[in-house]
N, C-alpha and C positions, 0 to 999 in steps of 0.2 A: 756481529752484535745483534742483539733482539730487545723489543721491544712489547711488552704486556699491554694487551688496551685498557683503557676505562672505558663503564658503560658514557658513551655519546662522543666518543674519541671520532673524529674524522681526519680522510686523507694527509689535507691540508696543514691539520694542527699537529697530526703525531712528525710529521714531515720537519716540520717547523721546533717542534721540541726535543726532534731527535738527531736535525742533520742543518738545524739554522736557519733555513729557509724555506718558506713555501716554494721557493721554485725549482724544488728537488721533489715535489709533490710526484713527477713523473717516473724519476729512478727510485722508489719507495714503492708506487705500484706495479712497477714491471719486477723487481725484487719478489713482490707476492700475489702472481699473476690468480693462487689459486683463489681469492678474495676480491676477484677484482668486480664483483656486482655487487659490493658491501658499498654503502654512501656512510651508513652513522654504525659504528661497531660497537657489539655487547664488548661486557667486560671479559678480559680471559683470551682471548686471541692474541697468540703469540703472532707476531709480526718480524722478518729480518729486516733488517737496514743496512743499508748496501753502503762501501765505502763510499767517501767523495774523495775525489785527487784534483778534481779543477776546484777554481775557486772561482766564484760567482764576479761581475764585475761591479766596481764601486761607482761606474760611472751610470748618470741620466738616463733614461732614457730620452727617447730624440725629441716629443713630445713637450720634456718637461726641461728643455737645456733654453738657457737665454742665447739667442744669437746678438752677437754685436759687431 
């Protein structure tokens, strides 16, 4: 799969509107290593989007869990 940018498209948000999460932000830029000192993208950059096979966890972080 590929994805088109828009002008001010960044990592974070194509990541996110492309694969659900920001915290695939990581396998999105290893997928297009050749971009990888772009922070904010013109429009027009084709981008690939790598699958996903895991699934992200639903639980707290440890931070944010009440202990009781």
């Amino acid at each position: 799969m590929t994805y088109t940018t828009v002008q001010g498209d960044m990592w974070d948000s194509i990541a996110y509107k492309t694969m659900g999460d920001t915290a695939h932000t990581d396998k999105l830029i290893l997928a297009n290593q050749k971009h990888i000192g772009t922070h904010i993208f013109p429009s027009g950059v084709v981008l690939t989007i790598p699958s996903i096979t895991e699934k992200l966890s639903d639980s707290l972080p440890p931070w944010k869990r009440v202990s009781g």
